[in-house]
VOGUSE-291221 format. One record per residue: x, y, z of N, C-alpha, C, O in turn; residue in three letters. Coordinates in steps of 0.05 Angstrom, whole numbers, padded with zeros to 5 digits, always signed. Each point is the difference from the previous one (the first is absolute). Layout:
// residues N
XYZXYZXYZXYZALA;...
This chain:
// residues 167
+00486+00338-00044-00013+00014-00022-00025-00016-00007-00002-00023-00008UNK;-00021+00044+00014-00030-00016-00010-00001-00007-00034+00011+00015-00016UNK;-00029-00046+00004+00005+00004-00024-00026+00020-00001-00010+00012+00019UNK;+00002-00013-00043-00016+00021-00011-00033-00020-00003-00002-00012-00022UNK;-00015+00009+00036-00025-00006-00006-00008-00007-00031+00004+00016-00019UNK;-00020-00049+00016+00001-00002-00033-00020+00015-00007-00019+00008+00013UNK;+00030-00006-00045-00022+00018-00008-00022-00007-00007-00001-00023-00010UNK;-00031+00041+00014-00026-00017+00000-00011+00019-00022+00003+00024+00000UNK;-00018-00041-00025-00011+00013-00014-00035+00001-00002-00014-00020-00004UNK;+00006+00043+00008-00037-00004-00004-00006-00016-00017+00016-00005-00018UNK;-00040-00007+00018-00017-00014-00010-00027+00016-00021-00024-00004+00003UNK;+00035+00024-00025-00015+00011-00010+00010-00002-00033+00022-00007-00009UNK;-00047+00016-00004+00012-00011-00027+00012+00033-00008-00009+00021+00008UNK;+00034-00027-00030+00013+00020+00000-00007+00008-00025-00013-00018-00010UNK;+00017+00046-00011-00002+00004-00022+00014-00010-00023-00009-00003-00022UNK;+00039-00004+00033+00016-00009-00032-00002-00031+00005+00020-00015-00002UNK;-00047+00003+00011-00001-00026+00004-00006-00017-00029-00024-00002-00006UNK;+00036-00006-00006-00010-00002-00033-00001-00030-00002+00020-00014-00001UNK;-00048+00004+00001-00013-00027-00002-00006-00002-00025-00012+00019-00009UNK;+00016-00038-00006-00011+00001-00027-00016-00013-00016-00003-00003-00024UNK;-00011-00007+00050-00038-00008-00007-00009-00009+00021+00014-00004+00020UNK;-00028+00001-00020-00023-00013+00023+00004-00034+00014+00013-00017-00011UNK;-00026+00014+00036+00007-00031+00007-00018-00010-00027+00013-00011-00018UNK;-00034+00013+00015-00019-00021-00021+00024-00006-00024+00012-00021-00007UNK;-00012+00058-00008+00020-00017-00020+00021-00014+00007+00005-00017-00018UNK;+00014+00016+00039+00022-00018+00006-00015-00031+00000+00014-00015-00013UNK;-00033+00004+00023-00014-00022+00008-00013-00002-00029-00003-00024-00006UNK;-00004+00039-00012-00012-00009-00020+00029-00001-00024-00009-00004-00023UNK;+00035+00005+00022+00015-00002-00018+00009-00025+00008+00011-00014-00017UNK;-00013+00007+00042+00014-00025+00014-00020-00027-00010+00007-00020-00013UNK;-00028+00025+00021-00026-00015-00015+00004-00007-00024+00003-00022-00009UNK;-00003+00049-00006+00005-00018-00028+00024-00008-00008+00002-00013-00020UNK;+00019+00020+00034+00022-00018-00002-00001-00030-00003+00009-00014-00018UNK;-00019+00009+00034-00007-00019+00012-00019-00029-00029+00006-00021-00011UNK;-00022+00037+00012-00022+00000-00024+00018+00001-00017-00010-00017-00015UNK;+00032+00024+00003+00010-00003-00032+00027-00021+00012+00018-00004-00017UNK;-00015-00005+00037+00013-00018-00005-00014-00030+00002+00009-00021-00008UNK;-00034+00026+00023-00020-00033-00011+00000+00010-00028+00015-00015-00012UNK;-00024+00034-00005-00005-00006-00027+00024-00014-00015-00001-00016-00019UNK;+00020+00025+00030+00033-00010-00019+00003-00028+00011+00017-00015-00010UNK;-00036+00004+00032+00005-00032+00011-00013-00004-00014+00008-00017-00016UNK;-00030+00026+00013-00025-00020-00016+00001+00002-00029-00011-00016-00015UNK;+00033+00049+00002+00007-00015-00029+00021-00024-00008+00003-00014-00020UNK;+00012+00016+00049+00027-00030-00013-00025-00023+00010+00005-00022-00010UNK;-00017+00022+00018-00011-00028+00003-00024-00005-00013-00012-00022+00000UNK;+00005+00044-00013-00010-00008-00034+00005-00001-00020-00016-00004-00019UNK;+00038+00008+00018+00013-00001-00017+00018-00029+00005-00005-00010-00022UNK;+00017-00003+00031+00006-00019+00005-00018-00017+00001+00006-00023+00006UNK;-00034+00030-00011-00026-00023-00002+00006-00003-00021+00013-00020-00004UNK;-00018+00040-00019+00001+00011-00028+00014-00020-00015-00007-00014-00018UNK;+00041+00020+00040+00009-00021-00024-00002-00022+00001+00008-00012-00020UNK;-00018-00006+00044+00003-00032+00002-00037-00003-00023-00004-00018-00017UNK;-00015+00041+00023-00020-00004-00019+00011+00007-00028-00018-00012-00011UNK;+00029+00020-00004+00021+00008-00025+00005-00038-00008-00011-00014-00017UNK;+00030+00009+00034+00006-00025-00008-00015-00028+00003+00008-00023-00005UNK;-00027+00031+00012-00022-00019+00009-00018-00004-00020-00004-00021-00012UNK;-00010+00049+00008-00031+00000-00019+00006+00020-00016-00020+00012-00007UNK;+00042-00002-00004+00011+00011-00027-00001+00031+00007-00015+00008+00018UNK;+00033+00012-00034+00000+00028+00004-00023+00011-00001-00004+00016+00019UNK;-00018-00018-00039-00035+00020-00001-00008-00006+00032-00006+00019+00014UNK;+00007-00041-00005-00019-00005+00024+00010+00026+00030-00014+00012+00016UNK;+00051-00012-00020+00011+00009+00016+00003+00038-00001+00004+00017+00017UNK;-00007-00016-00046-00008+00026-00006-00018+00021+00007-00001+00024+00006UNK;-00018-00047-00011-00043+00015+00009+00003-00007+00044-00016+00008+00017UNK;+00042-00026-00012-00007+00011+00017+00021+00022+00014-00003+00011+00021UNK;+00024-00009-00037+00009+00025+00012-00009+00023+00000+00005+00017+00017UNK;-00023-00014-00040-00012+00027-00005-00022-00011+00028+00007+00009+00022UNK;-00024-00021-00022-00019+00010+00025+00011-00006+00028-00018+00003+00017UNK;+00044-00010-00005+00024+00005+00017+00003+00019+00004+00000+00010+00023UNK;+00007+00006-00049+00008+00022-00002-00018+00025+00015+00007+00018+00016UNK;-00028-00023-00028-00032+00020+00002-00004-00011+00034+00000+00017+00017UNK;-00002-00036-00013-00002-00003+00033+00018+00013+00014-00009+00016+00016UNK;+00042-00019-00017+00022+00014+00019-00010+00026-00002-00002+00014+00020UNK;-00006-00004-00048-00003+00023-00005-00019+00011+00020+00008+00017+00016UNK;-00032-00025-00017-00029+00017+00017+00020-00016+00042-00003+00008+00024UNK;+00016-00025-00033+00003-00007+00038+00024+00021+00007+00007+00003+00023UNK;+00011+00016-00050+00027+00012+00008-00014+00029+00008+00011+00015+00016UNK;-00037-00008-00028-00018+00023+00001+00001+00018+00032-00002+00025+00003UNK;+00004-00045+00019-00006+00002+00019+00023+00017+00015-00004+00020+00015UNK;+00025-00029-00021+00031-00001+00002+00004+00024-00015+00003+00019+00015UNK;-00003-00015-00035+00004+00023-00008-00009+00020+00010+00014+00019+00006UNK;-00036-00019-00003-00021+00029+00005+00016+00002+00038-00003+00023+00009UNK;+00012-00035+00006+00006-00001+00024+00025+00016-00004+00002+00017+00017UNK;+00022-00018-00039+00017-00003-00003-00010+00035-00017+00012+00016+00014UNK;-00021-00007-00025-00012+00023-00013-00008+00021+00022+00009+00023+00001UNK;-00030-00036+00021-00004+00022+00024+00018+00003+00020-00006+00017+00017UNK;+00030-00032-00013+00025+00008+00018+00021+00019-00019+00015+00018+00007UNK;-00016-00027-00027+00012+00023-00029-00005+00024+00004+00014+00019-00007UNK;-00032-00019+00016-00023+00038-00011-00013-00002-00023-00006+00023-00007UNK;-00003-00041-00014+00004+00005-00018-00036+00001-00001-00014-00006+00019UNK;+00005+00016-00046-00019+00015-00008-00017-00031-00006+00012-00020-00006UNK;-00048+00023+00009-00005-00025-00009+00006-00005-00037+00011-00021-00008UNK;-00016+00035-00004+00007+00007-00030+00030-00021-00002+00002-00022-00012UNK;+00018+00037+00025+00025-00020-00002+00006-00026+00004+00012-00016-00015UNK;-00028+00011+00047-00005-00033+00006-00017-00017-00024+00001-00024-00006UNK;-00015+00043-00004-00017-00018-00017+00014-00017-00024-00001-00024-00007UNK;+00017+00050-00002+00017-00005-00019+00029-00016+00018+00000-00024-00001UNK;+00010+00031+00007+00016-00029+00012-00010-00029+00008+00013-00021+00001UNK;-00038+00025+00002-00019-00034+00001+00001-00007-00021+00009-00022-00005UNK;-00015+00034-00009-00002-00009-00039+00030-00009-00005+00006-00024-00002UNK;+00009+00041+00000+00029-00009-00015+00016-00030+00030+00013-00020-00004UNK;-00018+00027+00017+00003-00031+00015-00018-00016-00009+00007-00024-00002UNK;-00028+00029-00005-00013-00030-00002+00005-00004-00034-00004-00023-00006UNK;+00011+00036-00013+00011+00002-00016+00039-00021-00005+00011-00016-00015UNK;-00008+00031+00038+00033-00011+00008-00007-00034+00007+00012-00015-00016UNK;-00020+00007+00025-00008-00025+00007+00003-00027-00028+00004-00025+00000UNK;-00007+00038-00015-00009-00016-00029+00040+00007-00004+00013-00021+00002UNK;+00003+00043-00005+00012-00004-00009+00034-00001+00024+00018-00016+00003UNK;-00023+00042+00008+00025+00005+00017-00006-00002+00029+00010+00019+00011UNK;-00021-00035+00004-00017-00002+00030+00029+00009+00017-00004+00015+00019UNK;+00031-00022-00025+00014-00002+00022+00012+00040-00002+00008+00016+00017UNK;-00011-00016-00038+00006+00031-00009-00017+00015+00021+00011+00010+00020UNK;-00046-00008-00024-00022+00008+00007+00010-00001+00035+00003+00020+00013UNK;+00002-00049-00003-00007-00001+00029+00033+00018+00012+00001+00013+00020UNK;+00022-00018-00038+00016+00017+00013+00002+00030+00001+00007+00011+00021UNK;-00012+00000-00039-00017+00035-00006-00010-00004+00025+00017+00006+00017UNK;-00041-00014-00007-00022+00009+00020+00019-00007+00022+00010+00019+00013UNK;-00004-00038-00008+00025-00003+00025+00018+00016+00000+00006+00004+00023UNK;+00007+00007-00036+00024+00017+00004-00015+00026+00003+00011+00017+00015UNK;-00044-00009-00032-00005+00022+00011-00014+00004+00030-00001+00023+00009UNK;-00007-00041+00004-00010-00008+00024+00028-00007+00015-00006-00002+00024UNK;+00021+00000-00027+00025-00013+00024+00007+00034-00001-00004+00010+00022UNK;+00016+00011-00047+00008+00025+00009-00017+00017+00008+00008+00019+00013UNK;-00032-00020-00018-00021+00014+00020+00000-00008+00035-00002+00020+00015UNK;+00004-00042-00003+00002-00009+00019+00024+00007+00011-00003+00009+00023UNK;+00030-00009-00033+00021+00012+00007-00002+00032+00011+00011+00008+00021UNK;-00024+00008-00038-00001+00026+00002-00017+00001+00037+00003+00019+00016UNK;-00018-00043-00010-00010-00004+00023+00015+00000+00022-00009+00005+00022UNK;+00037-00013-00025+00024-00007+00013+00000-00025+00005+00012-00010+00019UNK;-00031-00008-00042+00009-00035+00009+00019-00003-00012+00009+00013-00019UNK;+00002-00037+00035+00025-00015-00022-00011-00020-00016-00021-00011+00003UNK;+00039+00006-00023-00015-00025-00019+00020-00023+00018+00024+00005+00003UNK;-00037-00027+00006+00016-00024-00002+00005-00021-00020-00011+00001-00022UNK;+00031-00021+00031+00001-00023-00023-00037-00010-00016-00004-00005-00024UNK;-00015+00003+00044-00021-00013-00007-00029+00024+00001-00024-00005-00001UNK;+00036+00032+00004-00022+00018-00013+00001+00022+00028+00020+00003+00013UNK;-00039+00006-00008+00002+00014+00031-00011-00009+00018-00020-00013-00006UNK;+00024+00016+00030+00006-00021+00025-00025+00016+00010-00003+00023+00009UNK;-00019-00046-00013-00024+00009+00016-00004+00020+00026-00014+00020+00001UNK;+00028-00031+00017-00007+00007+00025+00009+00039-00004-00013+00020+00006UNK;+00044-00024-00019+00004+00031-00006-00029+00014-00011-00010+00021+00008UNK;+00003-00036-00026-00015+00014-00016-00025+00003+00021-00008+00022+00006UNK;-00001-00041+00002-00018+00021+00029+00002+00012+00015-00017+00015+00008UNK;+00049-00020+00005-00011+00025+00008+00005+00024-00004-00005+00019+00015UNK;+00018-00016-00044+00001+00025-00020-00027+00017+00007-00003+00023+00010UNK;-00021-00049-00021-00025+00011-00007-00013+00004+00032-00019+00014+00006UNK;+00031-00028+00009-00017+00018+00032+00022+00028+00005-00010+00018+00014UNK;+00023-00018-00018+00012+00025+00005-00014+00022-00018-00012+00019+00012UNK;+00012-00019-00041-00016+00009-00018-00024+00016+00008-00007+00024-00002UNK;-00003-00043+00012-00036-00004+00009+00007+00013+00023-00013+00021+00001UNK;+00025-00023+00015+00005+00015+00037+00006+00033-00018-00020+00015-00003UNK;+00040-00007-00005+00001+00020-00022-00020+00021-00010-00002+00024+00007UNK;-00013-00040-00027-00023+00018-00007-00021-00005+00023-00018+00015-00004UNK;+00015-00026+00021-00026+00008+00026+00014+00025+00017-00015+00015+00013UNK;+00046-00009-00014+00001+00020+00014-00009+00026-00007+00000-00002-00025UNK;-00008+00025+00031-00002+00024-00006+00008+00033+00013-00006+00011+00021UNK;+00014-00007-00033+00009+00032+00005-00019+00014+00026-00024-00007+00000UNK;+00031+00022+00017-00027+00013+00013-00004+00026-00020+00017+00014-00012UNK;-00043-00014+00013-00009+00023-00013+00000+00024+00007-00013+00003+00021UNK;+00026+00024-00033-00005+00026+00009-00030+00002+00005-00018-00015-00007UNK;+00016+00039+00021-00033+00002+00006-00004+00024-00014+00013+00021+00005UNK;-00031-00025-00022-00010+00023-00019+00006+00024+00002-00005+00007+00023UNK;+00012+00007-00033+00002+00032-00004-00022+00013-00003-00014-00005-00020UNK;+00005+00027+00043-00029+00006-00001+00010+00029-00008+00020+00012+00007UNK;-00040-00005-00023-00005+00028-00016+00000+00022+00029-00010-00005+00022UNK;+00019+00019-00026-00019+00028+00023-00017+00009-00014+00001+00008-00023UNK;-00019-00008+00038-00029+00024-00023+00012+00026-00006-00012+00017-00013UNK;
């Protein structure tokens, strides 16, 4: 008894193929991933300046500089966000206003602020079919997510050939 020849599937893109954004945005949510977790390093480790300066040269000194700490993570988290905004979909109007209330968050709730944007960036990425690992998503997956992506949108449909009128 012959078995049965394996089965071979074409190489064409199909209609119920449902991608749910582009390689850039996958590569730009990963980016700023990335980007809001230096900002959450670089708030514990100014903050841990903060307080050895607190006990050093008194609370005013450690104050004036958390507020301009603050205003710095703020304009360096800017970057990160807006990366984290165009793999979203989201409108510039909205990123704008999410730059503001993070750099806002910084002064009071930073770890609040950076887990929001991570949990909304890790379930967007999921919907990609990554997995989350113990330490975030596993690079190499994640490229070649985005070359598959990219191989993806360069393919194209052949085109019908016009429908010509009869006179």
């Amino acid at each position: 008894m012959a078995e049965n020849p394996p089965t071979k599937y074409a190489a064409y893109p199909r209609q119920n193929l449902k991608v749910p954004g582009t390689a850039d945005q996958l590569q730009a949510l990963s980016h700023g991933q990335d980007g809001i977790t230096w900002v959450m390093a670089a708030w514990i480790a100014m903050n841990g300046f903060l307080i050895f300066l607190a006990a050093t040269y008194g609370l005013p000194a450690a104050i004036i500089l958390e507020l301009l700490g603050a205003v710095f993570l703020g304009l360096f988290s800017g970057r990160a966000v807006e990366q984290i905004g165009v793999g979203m979909g989201w409108s510039r109007s909205k990123t704008t206003t999410v730059r503001v209330l993070f750099g806002l968050s910084l002064f009071f709730c930073t770890i609040f602020g950076v887990l929001l944007l991570q949990t909304l960036a890790n379930e967007r990425m999921r919907k990609f079919g990554l997995k989350l690992g113990l330490m975030g998503i596993d690079k190499y997956r994640l490229a070649r997510k985005v070359a598959e992506l990219r191989a993806l949108e360069t393919l194209t449909l052949p085109q019908a050939p016009e429908a010509r009128e009869n006179p």
